[in-house]
TORLUM-552628 format. One record per atom (N, C-alpha, C, O): x, y negated, z. Coordinates in steps of 0.2 Angstrom, whole numbers, plus 2048, in hexadecimal, padded with zeros to 3 digits. Last residue first. Example, Ala and Ser with C-alpha at 12.3 -4.5 7.8 and 13.67 -1.06 7.14 Angstrom:
<sites>
84080B823 844805824 840800827 8437FA828 84281C827 83E816827 842810827 84781182A 
</sites>
This chain:
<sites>
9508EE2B8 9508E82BC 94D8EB2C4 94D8E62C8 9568FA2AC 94F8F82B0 9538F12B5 9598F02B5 9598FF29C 95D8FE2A2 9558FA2A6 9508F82A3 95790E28F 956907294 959905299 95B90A29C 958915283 95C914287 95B90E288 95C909284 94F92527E 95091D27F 95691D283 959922286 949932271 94F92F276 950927278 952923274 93E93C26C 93F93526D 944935273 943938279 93B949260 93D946265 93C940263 93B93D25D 93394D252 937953257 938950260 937954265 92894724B 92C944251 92D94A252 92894D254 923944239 92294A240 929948245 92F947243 91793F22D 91C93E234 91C944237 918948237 91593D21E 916942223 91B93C225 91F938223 908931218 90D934219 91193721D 910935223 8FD927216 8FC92D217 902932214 902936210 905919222 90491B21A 90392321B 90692621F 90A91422F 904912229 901913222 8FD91021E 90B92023A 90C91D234 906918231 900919232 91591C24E 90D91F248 91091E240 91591B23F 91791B25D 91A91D256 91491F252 90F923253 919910269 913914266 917916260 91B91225E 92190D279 92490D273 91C91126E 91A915272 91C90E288 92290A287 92290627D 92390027B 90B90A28A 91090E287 917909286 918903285 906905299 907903293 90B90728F 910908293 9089042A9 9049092A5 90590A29C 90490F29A 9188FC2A8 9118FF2AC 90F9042A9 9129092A6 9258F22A8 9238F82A9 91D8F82AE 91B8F62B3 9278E529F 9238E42A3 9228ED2A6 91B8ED2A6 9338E3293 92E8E6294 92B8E6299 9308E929B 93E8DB288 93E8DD28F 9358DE28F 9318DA28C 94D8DA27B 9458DA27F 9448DE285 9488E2287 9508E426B 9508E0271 94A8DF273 9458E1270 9568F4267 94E8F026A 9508EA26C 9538EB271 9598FE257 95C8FB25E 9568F7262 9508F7260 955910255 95390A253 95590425B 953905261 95C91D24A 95D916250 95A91024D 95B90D248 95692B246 955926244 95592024B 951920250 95A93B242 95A935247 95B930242 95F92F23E 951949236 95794623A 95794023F 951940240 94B947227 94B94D22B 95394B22F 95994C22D 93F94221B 94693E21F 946945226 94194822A 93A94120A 93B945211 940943215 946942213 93C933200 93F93A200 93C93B209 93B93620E 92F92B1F6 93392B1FD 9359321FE 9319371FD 92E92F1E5 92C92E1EA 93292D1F0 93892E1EF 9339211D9 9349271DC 9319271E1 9319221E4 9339161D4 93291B1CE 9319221D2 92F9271D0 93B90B1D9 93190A1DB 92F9111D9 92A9131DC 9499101D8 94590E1E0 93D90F1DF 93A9121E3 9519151CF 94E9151D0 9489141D6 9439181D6 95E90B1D3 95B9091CB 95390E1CB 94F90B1C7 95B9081E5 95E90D1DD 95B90A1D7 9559071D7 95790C1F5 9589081EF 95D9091EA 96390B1EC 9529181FF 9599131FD 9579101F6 9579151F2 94691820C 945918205 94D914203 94E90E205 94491A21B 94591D216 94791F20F 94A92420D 94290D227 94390E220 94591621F 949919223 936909233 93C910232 93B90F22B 93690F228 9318FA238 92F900233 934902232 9398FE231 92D8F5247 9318F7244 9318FF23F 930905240 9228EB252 9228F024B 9278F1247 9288ED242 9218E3260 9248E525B 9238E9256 9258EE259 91D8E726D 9178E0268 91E8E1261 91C8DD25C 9288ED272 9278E9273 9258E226E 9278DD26C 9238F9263 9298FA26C 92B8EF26B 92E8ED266 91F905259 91E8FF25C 9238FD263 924901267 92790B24B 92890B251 926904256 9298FF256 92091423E 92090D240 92490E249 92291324D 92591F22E 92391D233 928916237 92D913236 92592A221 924924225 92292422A 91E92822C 92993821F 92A931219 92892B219 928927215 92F945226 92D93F229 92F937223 934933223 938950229 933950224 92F94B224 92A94C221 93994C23A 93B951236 937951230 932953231 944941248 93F943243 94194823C 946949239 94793A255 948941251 94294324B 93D94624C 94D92925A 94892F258 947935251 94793424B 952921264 95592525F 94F92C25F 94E931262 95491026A 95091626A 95191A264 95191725F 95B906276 95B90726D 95690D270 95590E276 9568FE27F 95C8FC27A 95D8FE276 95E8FB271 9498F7289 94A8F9284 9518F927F 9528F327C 9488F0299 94B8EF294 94D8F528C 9538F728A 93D8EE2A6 9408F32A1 9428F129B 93E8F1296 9398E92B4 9398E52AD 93D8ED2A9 9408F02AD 92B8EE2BC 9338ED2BD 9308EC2B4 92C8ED2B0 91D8F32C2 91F8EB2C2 9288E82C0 92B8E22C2 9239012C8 91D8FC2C7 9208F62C9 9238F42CE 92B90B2C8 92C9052C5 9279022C5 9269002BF 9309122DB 92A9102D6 92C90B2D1 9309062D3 
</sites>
């Protein structure tokens, strides 16, 4: 049983396809996925499609229970789509 075990969060690498933003919440954290490379044209263009993995590292330690480990969503009326989610945690 992990009820009540501490869970450490170390990275998370998620598959994404066609996807021009998106937030990764994980431990009262918000980590916005960049997309967008800076250029003489950066504000003049739109966000290119991003189709592939995206590492994101974590520190921090979690309280394992019913709580989602990690929430993925966007804030902007832009394509998301989650192929996968791969973690790599260590437990106490």
């Amino acid at each position: 049983p992990m009820a009540n075990k501490k869970i450490r969060m170390r990275k998370v690498i998620v598959r994404l396809q066609d996807t021009a933003s998106a937030i990764v919440h994980m431990n009262n954290k918000a980590v916005h996925i960049g997309f967008k490379t800076f250029g003489m044209d950066v504000l003049s263009t739109p966000v290119p499609l991003f189709s592939g993995d995206k590492v994101i590292t974590v520190l921090g330690w979690k309280v394992y229970g019913h709580d989602s480990i990690w929430i993925i969503s966007g804030d902007t009326p832009l394509p998301l789509t989650v192929l996968s989610i791969k973690a790599e945690i260590s437990t106490t």
